[in-house]
ROKE-462687 format. One record per residue: residue in one letter; y, z, x of N, C-alpha, C, CB in turn. Coordinates in steps of 0.2 Angstrom, whole numbers. Each point is the difference from the previous one (the first is absolute). Glycine has a CB too. Layout:
REM residues N
+------+-------+-------+-------+-------+-------+-------+-------+-------+-------+-------+-------+-------+
! type !  n_yy !  n_zz !  n_xx ! ca_yy ! ca_zz ! ca_xx !  c_yy !  c_zz !  c_xx ! cb_yy ! cb_zz ! cb_xx !
+------+-------+-------+-------+-------+-------+-------+-------+-------+-------+-------+-------+-------+
!    A !     Y !     Z !     X !     Y !     Z !     X !     Y !     Z !     X !     Y !     Z !     X !
...
+------+-------+-------+-------+-------+-------+-------+-------+-------+-------+-------+-------+-------+
This chain:
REM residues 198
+------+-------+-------+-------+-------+-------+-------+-------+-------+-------+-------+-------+-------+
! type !  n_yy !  n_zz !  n_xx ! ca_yy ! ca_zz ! ca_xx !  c_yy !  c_zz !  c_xx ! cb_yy ! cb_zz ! cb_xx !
+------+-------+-------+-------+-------+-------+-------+-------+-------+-------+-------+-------+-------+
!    X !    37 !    13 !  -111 !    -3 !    -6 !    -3 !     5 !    -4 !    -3 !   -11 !     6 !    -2 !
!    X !    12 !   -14 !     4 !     5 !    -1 !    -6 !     0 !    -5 !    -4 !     4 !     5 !     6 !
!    X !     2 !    -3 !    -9 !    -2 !    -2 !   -10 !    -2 !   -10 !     0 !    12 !    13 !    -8 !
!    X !   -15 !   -11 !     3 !    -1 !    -7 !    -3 !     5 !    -5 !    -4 !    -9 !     6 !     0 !
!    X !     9 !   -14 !     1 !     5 !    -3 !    -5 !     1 !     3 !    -7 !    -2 !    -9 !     6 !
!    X !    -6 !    10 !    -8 !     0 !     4 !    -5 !     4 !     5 !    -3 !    -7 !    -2 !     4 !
!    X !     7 !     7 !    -1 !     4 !     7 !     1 !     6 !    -1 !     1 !    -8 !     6 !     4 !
!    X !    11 !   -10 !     1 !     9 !     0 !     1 !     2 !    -6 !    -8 !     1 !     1 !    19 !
!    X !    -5 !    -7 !   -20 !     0 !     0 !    -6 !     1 !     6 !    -7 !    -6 !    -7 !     7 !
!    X !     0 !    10 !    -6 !     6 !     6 !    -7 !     2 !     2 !     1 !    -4 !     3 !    -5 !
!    X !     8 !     1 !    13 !     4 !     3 !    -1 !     8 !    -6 !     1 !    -8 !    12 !     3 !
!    X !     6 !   -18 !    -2 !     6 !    -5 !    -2 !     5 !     3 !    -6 !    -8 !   -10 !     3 !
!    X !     2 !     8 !    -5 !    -2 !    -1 !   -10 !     5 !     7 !    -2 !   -16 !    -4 !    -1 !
!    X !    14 !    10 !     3 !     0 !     5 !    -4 !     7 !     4 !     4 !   -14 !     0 !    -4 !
!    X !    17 !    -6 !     7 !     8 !     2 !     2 !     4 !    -4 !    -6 !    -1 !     1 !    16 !
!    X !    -1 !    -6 !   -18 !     4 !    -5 !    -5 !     1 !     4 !    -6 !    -6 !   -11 !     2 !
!    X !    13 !    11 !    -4 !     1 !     2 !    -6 !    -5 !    -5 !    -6 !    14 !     4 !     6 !
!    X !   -13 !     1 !   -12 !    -3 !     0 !    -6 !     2 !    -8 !    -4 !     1 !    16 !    -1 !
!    X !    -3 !   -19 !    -2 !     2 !    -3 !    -4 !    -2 !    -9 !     1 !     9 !    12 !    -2 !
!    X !    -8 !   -16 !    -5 !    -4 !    -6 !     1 !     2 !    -3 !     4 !    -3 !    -1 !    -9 !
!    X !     9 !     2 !    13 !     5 !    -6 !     6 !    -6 !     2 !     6 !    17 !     0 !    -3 !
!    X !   -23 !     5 !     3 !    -1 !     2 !     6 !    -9 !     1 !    -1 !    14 !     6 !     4 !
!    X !   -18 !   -13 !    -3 !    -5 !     1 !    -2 !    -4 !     1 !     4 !     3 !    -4 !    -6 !
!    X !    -9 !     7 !     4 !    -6 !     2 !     6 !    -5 !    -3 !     0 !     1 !     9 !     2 !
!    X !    -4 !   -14 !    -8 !    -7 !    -3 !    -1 !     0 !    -2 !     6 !    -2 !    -4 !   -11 !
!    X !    -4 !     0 !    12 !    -2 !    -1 !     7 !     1 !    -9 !     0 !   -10 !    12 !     2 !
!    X !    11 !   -16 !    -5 !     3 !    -3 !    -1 !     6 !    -6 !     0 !    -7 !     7 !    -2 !
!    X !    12 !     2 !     2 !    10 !    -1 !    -2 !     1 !    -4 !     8 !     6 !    15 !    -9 !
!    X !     1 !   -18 !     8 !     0 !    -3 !     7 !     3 !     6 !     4 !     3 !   -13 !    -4 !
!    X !    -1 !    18 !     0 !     5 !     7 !     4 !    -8 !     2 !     4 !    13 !     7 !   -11 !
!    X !   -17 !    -5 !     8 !    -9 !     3 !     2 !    -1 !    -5 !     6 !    -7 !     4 !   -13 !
!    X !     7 !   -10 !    15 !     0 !    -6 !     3 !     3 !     4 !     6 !     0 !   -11 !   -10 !
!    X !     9 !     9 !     7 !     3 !     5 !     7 !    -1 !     5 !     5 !     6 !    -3 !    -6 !
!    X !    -8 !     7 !     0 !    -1 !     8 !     4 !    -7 !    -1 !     5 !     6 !    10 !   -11 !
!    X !    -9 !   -13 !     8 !    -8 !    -2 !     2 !     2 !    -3 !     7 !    -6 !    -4 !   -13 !
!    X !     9 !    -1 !    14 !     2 !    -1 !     6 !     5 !     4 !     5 !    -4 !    -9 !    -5 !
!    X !     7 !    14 !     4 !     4 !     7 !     3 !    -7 !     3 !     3 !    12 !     4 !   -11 !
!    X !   -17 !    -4 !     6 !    -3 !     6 !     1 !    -5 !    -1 !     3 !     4 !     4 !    -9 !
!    X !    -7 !   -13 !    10 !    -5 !    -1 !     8 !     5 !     1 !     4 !    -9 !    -7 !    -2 !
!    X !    16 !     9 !     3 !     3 !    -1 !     8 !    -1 !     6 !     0 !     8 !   -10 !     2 !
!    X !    -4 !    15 !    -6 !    -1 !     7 !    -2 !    -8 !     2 !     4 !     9 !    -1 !   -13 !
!    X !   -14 !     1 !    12 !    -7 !     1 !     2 !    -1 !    -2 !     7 !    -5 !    -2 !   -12 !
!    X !     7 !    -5 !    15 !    -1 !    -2 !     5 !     4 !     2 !     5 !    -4 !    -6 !    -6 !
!    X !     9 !    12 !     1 !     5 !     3 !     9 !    -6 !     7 !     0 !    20 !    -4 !    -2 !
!    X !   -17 !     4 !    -3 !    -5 !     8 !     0 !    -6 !     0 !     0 !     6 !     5 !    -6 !
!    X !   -13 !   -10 !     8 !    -4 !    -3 !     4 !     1 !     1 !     8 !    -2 !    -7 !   -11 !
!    X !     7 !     3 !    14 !     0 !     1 !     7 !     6 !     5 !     1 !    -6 !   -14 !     2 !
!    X !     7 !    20 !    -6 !     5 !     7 !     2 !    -8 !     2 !     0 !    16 !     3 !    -5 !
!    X !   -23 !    -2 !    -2 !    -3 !     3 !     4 !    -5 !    -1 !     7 !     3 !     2 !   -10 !
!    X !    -1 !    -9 !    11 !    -4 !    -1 !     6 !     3 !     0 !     6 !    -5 !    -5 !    -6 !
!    X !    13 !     8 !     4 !     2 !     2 !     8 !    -2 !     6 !    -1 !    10 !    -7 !     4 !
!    X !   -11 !    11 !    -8 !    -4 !     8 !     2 !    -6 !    -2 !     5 !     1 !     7 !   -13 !
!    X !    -4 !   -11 !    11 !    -7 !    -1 !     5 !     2 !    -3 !     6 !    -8 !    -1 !    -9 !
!    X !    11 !    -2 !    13 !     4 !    -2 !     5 !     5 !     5 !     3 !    -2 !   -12 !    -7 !
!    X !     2 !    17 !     3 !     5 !     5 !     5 !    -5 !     5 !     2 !    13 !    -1 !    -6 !
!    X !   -19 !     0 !     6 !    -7 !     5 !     4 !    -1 !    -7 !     4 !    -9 !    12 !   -10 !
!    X !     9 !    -8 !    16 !    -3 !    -5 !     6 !    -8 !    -2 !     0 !    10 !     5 !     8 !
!    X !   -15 !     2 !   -11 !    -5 !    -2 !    -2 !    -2 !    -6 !    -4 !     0 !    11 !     0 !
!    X !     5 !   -10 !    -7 !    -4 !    -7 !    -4 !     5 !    -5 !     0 !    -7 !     6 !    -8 !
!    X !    12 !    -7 !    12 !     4 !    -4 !     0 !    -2 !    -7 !     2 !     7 !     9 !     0 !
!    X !    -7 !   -14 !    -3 !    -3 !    -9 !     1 !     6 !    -4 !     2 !    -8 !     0 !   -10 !
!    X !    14 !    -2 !     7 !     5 !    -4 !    -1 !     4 !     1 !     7 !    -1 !     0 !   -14 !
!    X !     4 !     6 !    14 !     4 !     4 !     5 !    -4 !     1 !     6 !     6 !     5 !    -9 !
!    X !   -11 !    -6 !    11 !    -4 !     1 !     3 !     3 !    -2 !    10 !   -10 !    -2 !   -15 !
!    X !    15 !    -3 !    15 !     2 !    -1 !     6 !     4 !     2 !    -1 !    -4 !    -7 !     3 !
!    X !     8 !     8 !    -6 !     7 !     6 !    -1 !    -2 !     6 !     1 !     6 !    -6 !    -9 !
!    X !   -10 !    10 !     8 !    -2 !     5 !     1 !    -3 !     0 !    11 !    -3 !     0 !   -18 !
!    X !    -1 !    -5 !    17 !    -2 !     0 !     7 !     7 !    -2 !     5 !   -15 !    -4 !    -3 !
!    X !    20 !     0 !     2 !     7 !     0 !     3 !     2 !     6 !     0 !     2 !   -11 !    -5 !
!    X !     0 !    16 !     2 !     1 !     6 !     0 !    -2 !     5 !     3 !     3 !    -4 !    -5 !
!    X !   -11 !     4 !     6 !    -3 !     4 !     3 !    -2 !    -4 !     9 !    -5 !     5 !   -16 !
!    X !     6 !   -10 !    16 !     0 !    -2 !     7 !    -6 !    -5 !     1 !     5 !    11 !     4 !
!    X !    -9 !   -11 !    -9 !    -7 !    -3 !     1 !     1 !   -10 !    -1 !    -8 !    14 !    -7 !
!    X !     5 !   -17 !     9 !    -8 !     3 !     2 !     2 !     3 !     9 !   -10 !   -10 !    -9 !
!    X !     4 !    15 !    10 !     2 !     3 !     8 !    -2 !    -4 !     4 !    -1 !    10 !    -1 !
!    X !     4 !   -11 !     8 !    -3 !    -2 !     5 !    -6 !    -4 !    -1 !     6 !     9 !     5 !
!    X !   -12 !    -3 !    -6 !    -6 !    -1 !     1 !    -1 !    -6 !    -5 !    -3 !    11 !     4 !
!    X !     4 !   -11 !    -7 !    -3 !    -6 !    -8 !     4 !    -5 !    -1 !    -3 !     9 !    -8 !
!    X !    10 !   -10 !    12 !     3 !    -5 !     0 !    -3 !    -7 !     0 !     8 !     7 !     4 !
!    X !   -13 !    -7 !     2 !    -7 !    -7 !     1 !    -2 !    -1 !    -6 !    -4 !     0 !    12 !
!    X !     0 !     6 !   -16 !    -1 !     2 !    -4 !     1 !    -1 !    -7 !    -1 !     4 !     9 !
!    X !     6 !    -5 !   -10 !     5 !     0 !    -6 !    -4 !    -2 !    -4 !    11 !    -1 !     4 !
!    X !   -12 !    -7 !    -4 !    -2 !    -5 !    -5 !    -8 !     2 !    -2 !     9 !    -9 !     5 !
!    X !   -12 !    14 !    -2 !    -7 !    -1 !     0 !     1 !     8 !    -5 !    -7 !    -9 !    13 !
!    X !    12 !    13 !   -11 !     1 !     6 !    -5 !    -1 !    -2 !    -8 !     7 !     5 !     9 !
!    X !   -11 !     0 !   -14 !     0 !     0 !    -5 !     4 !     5 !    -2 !    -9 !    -5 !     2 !
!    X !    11 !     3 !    -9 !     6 !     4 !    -5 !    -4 !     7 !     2 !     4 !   -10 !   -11 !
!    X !    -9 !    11 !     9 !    -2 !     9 !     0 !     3 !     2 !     7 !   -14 !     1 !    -8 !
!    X !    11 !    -4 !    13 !     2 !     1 !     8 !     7 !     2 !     1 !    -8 !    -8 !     3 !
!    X !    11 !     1 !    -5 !     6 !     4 !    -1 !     5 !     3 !    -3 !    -3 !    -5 !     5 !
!    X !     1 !     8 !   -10 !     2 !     5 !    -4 !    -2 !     7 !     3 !    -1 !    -7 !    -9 !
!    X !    -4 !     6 !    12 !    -3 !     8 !     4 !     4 !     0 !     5 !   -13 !     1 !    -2 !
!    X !    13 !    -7 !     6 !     6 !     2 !     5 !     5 !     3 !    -1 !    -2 !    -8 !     5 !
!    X !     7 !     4 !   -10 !     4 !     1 !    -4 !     2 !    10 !    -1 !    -4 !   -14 !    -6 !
!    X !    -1 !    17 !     2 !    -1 !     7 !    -1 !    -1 !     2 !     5 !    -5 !     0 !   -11 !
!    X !    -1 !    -1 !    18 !     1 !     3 !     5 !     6 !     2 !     3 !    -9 !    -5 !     0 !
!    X !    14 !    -2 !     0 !     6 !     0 !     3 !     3 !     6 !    -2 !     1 !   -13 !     2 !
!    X !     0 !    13 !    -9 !     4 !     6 !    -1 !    -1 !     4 !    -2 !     4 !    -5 !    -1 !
!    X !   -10 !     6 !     2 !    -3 !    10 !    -2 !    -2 !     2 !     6 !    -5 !     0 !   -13 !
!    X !     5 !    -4 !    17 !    -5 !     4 !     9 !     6 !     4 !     4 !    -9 !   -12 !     3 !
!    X !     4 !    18 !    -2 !     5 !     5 !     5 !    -2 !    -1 !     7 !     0 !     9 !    -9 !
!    X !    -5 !   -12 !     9 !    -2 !    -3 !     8 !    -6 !     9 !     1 !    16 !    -9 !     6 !
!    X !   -18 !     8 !     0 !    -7 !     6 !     0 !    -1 !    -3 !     7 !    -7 !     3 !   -14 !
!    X !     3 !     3 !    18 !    -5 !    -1 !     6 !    -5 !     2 !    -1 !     7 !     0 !     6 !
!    X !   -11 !     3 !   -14 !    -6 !     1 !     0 !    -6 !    -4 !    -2 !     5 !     8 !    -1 !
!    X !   -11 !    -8 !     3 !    -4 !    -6 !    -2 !     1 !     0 !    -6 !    -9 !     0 !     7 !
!    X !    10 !     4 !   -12 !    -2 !     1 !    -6 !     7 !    -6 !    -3 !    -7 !    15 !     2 !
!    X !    15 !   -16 !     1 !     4 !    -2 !     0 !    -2 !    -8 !     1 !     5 !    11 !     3 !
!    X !    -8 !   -12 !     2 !    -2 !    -7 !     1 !    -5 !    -6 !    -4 !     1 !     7 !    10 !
!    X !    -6 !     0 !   -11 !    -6 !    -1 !    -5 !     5 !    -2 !    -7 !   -11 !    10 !     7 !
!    X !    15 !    -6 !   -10 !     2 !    -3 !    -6 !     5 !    -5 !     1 !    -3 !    11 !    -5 !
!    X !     6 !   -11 !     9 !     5 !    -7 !     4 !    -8 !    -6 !     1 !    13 !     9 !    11 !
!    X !   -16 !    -9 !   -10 !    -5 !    -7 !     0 !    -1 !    -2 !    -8 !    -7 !     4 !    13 !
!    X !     3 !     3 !   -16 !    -3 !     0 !    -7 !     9 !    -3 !    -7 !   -13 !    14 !     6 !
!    X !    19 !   -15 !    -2 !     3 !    -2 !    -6 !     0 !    -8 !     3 !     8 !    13 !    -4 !
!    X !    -9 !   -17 !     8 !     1 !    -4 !     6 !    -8 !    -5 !    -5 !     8 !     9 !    17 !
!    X !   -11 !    -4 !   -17 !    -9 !    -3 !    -6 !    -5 !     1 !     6 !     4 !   -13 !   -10 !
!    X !    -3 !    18 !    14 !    -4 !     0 !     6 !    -6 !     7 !     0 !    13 !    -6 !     7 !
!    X !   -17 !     5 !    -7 !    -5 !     8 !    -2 !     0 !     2 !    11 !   -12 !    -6 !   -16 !
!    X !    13 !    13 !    17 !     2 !    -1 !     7 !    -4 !     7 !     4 !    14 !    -8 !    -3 !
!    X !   -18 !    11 !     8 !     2 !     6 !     0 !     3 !    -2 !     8 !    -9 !     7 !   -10 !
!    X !    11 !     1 !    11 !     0 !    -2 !    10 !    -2 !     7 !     3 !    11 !    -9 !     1 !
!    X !   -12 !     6 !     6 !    -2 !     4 !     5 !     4 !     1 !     3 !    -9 !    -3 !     1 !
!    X !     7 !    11 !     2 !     6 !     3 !     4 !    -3 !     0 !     6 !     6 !     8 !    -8 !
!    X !    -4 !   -10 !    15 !    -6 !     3 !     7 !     7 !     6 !     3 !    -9 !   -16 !     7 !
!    X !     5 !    20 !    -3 !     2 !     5 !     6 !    -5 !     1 !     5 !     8 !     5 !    -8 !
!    X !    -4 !    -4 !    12 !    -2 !     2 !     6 !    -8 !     5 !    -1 !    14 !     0 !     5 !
!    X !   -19 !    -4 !     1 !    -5 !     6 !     0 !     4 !     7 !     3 !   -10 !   -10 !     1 !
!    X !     8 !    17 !    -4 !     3 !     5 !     4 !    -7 !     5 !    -2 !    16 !    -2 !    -1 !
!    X !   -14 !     6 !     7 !    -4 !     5 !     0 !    -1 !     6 !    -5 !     2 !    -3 !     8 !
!    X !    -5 !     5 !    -9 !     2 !     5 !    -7 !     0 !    -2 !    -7 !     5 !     3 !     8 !
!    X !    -4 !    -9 !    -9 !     3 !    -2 !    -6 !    -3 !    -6 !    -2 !    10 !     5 !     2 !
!    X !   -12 !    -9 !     3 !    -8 !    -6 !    -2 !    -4 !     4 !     2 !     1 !   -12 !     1 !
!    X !    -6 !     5 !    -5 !    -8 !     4 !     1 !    -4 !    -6 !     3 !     0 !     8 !   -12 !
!    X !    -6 !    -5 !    13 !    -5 !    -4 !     6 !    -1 !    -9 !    -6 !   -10 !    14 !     8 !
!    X !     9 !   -18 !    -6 !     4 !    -6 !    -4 !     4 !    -4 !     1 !    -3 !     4 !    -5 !
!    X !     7 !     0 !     5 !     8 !    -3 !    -4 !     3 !    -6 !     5 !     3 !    13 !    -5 !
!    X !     0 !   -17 !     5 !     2 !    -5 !     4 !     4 !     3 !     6 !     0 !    -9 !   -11 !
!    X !    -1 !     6 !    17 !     5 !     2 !     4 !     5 !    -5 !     2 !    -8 !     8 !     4 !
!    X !    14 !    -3 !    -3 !     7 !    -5 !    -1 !     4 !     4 !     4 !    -1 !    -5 !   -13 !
!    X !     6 !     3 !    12 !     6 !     2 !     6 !     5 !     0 !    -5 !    -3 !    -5 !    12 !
!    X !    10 !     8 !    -9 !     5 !     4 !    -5 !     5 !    -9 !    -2 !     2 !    17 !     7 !
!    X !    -4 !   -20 !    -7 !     2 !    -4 !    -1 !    -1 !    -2 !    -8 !    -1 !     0 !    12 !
!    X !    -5 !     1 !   -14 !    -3 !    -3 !    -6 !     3 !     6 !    -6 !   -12 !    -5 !     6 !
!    X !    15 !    10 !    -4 !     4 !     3 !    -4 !     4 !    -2 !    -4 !    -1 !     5 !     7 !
!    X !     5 !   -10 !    -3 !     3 !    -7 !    -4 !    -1 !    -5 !    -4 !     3 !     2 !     6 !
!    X !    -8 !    -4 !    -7 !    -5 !    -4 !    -3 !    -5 !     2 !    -7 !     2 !    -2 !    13 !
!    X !    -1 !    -1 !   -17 !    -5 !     0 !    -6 !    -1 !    -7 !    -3 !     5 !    13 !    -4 !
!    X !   -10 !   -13 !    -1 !    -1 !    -6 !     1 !    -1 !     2 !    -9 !    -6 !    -5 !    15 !
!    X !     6 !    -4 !   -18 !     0 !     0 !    -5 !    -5 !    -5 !    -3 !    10 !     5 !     1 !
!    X !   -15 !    -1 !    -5 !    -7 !    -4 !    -1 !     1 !    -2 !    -9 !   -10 !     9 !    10 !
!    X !     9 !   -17 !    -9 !     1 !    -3 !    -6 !    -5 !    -5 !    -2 !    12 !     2 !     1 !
!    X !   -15 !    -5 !    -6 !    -6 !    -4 !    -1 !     5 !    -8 !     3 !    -8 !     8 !   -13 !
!    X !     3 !   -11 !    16 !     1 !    -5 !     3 !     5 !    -6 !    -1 !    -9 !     5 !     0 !
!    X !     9 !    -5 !    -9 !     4 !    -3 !    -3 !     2 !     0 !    -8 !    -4 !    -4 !    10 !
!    X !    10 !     9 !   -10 !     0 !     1 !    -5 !     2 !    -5 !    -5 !     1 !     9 !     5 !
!    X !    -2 !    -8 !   -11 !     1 !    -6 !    -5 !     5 !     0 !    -8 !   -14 !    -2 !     6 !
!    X !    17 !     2 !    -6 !     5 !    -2 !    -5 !     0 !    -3 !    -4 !     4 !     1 !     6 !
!    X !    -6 !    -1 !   -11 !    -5 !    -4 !    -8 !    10 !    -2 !    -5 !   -20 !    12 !    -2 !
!    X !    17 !   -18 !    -1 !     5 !    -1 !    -5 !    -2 !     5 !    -5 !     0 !   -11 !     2 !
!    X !     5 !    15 !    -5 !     3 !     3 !    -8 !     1 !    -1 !    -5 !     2 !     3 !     4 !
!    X !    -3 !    -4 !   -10 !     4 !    -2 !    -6 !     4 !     5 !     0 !    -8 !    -7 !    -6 !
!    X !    15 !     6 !     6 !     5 !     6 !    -1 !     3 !     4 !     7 !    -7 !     1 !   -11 !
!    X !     3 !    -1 !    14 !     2 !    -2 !     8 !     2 !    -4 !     4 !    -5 !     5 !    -1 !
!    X !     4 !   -10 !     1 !     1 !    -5 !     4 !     5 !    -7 !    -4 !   -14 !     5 !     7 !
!    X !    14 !   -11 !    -4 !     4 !    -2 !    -4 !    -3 !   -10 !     2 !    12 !    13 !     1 !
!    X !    -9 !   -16 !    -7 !    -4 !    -8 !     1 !     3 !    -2 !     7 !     0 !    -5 !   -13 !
!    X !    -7 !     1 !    17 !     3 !    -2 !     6 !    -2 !     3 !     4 !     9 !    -2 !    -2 !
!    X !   -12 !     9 !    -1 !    -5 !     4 !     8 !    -6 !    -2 !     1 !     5 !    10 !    -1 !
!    X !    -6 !    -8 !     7 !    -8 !    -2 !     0 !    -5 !     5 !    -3 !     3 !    -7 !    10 !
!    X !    -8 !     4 !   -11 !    -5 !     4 !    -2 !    -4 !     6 !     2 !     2 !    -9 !    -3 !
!    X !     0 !     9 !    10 !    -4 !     4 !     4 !     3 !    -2 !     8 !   -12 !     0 !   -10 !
!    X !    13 !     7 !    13 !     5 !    -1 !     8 !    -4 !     5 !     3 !    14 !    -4 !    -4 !
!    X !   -14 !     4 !    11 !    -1 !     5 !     1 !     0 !    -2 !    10 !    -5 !     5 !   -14 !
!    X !     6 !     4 !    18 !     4 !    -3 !     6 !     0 !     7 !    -1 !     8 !   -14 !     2 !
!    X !    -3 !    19 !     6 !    -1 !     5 !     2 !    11 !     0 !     3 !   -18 !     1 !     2 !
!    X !    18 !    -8 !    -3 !     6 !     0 !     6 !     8 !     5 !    -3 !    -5 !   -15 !     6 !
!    X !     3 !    15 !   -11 !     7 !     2 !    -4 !    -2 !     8 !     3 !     2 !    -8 !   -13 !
!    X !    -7 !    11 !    11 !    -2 !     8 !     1 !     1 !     0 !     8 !    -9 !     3 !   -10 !
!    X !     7 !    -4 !    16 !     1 !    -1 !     5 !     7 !    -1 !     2 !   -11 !    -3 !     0 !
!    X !    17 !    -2 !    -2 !     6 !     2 !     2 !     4 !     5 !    -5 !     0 !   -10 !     6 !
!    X !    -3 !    14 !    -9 !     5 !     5 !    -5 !    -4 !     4 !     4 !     3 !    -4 !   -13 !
!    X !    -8 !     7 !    14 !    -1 !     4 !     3 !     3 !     1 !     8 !    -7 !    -3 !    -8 !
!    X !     6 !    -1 !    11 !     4 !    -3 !     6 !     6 !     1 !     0 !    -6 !    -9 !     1 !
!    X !    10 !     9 !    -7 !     6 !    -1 !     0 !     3 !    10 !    -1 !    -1 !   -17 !    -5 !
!    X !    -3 !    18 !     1 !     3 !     9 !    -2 !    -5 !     4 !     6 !     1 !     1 !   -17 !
!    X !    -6 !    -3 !    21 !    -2 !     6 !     2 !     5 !     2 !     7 !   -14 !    -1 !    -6 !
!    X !    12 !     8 !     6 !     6 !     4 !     6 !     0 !    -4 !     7 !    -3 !    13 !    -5 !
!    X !     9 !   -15 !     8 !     0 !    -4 !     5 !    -3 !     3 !     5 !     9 !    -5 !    -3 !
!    X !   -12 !    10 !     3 !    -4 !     3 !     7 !    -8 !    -1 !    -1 !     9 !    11 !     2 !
!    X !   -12 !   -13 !    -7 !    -8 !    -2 !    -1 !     0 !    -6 !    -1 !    -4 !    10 !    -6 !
!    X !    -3 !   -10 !     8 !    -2 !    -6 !    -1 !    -6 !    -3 !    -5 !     4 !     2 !    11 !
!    X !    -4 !    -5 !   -13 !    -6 !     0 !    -6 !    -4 !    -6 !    -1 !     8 !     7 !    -7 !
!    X !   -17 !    -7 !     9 !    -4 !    -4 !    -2 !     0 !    -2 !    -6 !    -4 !     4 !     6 !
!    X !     3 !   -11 !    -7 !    -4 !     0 !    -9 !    -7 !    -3 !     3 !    12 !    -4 !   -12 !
!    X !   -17 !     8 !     9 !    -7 !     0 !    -1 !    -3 !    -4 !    -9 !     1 !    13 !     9 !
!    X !    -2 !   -19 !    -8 !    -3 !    -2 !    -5 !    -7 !     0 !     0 !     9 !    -5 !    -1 !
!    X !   -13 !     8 !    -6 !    -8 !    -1 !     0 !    -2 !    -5 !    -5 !    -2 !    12 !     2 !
+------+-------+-------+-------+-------+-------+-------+-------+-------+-------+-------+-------+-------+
């Protein structure tokens, strides 16, 4: 937290030697001086604490394209995109980019859509086979082995934030195309993957 003009004020103060050549009413013109040391004093150590919050890619505002310059963003997918991205959005990209180990389980995908603001589940197909379906079950050829599909509401929607978001966004967005090429873009080059909107 950091200190106040206040505070670097007394301890101005309470570096001055003793005596009448060195006054502290509030008043003195010397109290005047330090008074002004001590809003510059507060306003460095104001924005030293606000580079703490700027060196987490989570809550970082100012740095925020310095950060995405470094991390590579915006990707491919969102470059058309850019201007219609919102601050949270891309901040989540941002943390995605550098905490993702990558995965080939749904479970992997499903939480890769859900940081993206995407609620998602998916379907796995395989072959009808003997033994192992049951009367029902779709019939398919070994092909569909490769294939899963990913079921998402029709159109997901992206609301304004106080504290998330930033002046200039819109109030409300929404569209599927960002999840569809990130998706597109990580899954394994041997499948193929539906999106199923309800």
């Amino acid at each position: 937290m950091a200190l106040t003009a206040t505070a670097y004020l007394a301890q101005l103060q309470a570096l001055l030697p003793q005596g009448f050549a060195w006054p502290r009413q509030a008043d003195a013109a010397l109290t005047n001086l330090l008074l002004a040391w001590a809003d510059e004093l507060a306003r460095v150590d104001g924005r030293a604490a606000d580079l703490i919050e700027e060196a987490d890619p989570r809550t970082t505002a100012e740095l925020l394209a310095d950060w995405e310059r470094v991390a590579g963003l915006p990707d491919p997918c969102v470059e058309a995109l850019a201007g219609t991205q919102t601050t949270a959005q891309r901040r989540a990209a941002l943390v995605a980019k550098l905490t993702t180990i990558g995965g080939r389980s749904a479970a992997y995908y499903i939480a890769l859509a859900a940081s993206l603001g995407y609620t998602i589940t998916i379907t796995e197909f395989s072959p009808f086979q003997a033994g192992h379906s049951a009367a029902g079950d779709a019939l398919s050829n070994d092909g569909w082995t490769f294939v899963w599909q990913v079921n998402a509401p029709e159109a997901s929607i992206v609301e304004f934030a106080a504290g998330r978001s930033s002046a200039g966004e819109p109030l409300r967005s929404w569209g599927n195309e960002l999840l569809e090429c990130v998706i597109n873009r990580l899954k394994p080059a041997h499948t193929h993957v539906l999106f199923a909107y309800a």
